[in-house]
TORTORLUM-628642 format. One record per residue: residue in one letter; x negated, y, z of N, C-alpha, C, O, CB in turn. Coordinates in steps of 0.05 Angstrom, whole numbers, padded with zeros to 5 digits, always signed. Last residue first. Glycine has a CB too. Example, Ala and Ser with C-alpha at 12.3 -4.5 7.8 and 13.67 -1.06 7.14 Angstrom:
s-00257-00045+00142-00273-00021+00143-00258+00001+00157-00268+00023+00161-00282-00012+00114/a-00264-00114+00156-00246-00090+00156-00264-00066+00156-00285-00066+00169-00226-00089+00181/
***
This chain:
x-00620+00682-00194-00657+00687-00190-00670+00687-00217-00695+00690-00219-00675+00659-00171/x-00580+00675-00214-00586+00695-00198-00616+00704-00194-00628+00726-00192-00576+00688-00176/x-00579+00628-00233-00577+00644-00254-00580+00670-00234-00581+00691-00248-00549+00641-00275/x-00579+00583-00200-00609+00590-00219-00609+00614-00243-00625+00620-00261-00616+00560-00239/x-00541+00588-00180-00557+00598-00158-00580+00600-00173-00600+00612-00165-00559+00582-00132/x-00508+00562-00216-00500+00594-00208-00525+00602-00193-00528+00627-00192-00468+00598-00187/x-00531+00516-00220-00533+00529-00248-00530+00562-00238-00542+00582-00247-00505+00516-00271/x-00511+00497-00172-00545+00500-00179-00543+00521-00206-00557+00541-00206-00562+00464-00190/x-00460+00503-00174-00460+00514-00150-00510+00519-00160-00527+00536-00155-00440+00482-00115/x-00458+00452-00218-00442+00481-00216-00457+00507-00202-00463+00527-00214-00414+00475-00198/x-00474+00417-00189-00486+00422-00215-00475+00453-00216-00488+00473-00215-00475+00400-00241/x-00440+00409-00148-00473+00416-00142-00477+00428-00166-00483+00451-00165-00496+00389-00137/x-00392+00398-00180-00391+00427-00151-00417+00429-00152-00424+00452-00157-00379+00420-00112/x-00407+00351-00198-00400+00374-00220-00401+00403-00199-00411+00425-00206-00363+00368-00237/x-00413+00309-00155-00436+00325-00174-00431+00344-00190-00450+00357-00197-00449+00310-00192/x-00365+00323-00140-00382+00329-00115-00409+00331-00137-00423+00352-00138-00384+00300-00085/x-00327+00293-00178-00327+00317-00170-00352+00337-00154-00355+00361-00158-00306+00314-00157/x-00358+00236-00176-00358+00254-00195-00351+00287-00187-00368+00305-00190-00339+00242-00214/x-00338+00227-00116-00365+00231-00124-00368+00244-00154-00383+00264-00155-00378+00205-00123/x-00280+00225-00118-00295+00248-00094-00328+00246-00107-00341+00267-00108-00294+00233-00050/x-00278+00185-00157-00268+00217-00168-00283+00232-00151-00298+00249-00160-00234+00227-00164/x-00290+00137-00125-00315+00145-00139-00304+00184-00157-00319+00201-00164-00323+00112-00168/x-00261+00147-00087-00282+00151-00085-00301+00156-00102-00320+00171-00101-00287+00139-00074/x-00206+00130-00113-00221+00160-00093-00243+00164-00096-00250+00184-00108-00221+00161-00062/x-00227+00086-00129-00219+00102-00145-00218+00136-00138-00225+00157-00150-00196+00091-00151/x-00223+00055-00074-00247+00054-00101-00250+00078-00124-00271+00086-00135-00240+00025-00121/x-00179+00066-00067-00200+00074-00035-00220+00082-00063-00229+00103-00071-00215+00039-00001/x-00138+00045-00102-00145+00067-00099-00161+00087-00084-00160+00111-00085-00132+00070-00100/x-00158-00014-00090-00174-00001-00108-00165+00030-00112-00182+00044-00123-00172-00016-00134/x-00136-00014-00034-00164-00024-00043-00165-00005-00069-00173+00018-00067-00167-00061-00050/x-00083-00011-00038-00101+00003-00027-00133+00003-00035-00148+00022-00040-00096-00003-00004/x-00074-00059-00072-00068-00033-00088-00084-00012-00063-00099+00005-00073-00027-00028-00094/x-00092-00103-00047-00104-00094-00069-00104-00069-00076-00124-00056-00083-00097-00105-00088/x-00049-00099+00001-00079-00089+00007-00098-00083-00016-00116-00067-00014-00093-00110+00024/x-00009-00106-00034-00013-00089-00012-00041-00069-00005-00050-00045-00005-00009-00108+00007/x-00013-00160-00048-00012-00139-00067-00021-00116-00053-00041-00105-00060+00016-00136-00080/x-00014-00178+00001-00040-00183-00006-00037-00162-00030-00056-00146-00033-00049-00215-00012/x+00038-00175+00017+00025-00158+00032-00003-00158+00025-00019-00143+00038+00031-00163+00057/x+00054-00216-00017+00070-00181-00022+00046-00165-00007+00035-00146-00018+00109-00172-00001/x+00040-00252-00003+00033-00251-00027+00039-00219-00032+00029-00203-00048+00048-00274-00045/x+00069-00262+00041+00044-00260+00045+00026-00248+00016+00004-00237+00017+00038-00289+00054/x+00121-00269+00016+00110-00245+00041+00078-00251+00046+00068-00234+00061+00128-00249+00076/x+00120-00318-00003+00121-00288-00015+00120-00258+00002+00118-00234-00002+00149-00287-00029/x+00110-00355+00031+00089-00348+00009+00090-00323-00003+00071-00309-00011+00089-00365-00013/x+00158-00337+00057+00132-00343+00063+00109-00329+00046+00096-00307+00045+00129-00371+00060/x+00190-00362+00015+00192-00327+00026+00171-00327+00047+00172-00304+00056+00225-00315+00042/x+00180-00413+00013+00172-00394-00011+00171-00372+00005+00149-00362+00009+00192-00390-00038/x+00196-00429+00072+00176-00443+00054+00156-00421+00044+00134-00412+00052+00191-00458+00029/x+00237-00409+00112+00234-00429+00085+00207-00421+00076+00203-00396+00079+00258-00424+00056/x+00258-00409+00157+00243-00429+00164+00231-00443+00124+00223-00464+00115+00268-00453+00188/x+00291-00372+00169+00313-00396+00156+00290-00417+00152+00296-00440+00146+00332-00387+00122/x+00269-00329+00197+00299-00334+00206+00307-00363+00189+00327-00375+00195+00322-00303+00196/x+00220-00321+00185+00232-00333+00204+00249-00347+00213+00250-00366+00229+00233-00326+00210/x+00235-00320+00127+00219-00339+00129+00225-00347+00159+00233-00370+00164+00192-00331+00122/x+00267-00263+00128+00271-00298+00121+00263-00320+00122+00276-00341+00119+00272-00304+00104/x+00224-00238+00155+00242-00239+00168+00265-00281+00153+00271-00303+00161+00256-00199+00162/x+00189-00238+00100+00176-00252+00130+00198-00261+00144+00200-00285+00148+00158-00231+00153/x+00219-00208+00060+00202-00238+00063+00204-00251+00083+00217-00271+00087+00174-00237+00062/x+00225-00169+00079+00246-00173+00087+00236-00199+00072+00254-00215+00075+00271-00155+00083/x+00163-00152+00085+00175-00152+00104+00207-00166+00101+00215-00176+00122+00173-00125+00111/x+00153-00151+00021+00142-00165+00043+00161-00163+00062+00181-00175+00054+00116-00156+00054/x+00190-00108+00012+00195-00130-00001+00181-00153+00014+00194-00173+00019+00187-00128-00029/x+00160-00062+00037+00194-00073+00042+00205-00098+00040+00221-00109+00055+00211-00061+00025/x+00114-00056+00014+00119-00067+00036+00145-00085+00048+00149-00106+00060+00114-00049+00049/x+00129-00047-00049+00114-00077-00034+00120-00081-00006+00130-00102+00002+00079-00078-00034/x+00163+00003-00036+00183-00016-00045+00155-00054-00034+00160-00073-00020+00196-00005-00094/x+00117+00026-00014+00127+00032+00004+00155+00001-00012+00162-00018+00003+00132+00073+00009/x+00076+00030-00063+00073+00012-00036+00088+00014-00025+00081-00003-00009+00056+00014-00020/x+00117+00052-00100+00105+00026-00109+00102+00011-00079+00116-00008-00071+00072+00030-00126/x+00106+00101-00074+00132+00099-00080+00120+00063-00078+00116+00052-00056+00146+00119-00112/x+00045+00117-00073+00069+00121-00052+00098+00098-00053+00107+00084-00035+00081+00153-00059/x+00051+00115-00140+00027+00103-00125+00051+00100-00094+00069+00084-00094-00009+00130-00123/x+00089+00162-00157+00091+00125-00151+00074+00108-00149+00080+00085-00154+00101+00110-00167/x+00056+00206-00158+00075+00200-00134+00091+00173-00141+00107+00166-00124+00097+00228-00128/x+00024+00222-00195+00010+00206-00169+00045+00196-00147+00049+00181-00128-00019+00237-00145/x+00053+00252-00226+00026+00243-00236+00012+00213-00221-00002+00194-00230+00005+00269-00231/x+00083+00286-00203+00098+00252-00216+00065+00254-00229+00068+00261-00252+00136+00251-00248/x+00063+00329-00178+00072+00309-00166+00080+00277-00177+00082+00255-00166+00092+00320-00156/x+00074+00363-00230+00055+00355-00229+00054+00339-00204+00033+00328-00209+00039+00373-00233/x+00136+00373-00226+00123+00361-00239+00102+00353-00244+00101+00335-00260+00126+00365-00247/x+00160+00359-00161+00154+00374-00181+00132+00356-00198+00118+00337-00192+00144+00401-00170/x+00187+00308-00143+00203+00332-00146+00192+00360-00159+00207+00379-00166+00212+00338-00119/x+00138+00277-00116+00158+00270-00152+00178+00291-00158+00186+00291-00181+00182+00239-00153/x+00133+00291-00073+00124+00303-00097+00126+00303-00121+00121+00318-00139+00111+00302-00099/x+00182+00256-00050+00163+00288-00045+00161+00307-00066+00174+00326-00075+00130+00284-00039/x+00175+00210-00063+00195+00217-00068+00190+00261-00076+00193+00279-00092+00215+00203-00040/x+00130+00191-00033+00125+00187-00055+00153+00206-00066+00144+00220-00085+00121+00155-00062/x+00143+00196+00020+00120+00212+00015+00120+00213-00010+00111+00234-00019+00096+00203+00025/x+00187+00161+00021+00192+00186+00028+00166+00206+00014+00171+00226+00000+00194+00186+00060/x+00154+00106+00017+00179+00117-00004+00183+00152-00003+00182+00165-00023+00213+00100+00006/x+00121+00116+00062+00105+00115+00040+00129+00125+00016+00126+00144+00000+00090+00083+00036/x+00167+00105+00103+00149+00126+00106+00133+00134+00077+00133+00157+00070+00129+00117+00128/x+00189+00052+00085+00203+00078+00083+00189+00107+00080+00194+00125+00064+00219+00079+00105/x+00137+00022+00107+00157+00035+00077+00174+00053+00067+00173+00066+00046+00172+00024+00069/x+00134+00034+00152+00113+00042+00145+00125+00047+00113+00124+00067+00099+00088+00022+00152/x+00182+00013+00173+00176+00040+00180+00160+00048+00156+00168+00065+00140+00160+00043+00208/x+00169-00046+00161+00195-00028+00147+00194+00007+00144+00201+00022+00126+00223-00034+00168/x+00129-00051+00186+00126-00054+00159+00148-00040+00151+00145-00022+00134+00125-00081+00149/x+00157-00039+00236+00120-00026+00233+00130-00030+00201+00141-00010+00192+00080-00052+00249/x+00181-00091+00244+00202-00064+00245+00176-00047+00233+00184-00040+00211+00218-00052+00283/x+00147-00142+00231+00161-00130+00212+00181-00097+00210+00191-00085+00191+00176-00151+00209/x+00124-00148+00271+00112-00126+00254+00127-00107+00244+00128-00082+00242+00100-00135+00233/x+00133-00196+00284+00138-00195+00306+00127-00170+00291+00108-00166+00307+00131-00212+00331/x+00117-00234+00231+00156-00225+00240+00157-00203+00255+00174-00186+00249+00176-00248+00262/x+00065-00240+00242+00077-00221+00222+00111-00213+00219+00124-00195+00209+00068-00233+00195/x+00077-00283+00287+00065-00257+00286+00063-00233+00268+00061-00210+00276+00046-00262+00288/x+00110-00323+00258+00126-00304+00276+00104-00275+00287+00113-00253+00293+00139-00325+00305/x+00098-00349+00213+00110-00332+00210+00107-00318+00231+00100-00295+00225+00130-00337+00202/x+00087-00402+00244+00065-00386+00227+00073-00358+00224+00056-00342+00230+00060-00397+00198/x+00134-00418+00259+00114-00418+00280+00093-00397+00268+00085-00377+00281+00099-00450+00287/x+00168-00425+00212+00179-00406+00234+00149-00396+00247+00141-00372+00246+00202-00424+00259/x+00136-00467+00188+00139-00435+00173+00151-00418+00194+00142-00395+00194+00163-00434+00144/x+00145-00514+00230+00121-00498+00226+00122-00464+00214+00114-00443+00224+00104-00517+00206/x+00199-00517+00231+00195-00500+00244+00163-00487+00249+00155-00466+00260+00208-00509+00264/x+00199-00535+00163+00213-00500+00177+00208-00496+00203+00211-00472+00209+00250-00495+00177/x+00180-00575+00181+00160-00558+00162+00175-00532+00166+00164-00511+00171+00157-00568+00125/x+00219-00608+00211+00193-00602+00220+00169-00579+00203+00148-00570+00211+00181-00632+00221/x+00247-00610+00175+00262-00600+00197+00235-00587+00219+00232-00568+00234+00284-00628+00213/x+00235-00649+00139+00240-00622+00130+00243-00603+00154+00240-00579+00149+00265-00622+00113/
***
């Protein structure tokens, strides 16, 4: 047993060595999300923010246990936090993008219809 906590220590310790970055970076995202939740059209989007900033946190004070007590699960669960992480970025990159493209044909369509009604 003595030998598998200090592997989980060994594995752990480059994402340990973060963990102040991850905490930052949560707080930072909580704050941003807090923002705009203060008016009402802000709570539309502002626990997107909020959501990642409590995943990161939750990762991070993962890892630190994992270091510090060599266990196992909080491992798995910091790794598992920070893969939520990257999903939820992921598909709102996907979801931007494809809005920035719907929008971007309705502006052309728009912007053609006005320039075919001049001439």
């Amino acid at each position: 047993m003595d030998t598998n906590s200090a592997t989980i220590r060994e594995l752990s310790q480059p994402l340990a060595a973060g963990k102040g970055w991850m905490k930052f970076l949560g707080v930072m995202y909580i704050i941003s999300g807090v923002l705009p939740a203060l008016t009402i059209v802000g709570l539309l989007w502002a626990w997107l923010p909020i959501w990642l900033g409590i995943v990161l946190m939750q990762s991070a004070g993962a890892i630190e246990r994992a270091q510090l007590n060599g266990d196992q699960g909080a491992f798995a669960l910091s790794l598992d936090k920070l893969r939520l992480y990257f999903v939820i970025l992921g598909v709102t990159m996907i979801v931007s993008l494809a809005l920035m493209a719907v929008f971007m044909l309705f502006f052309f369509g728009v912007m053609m219809a006005a320039i075919g009604h001049r001439f």
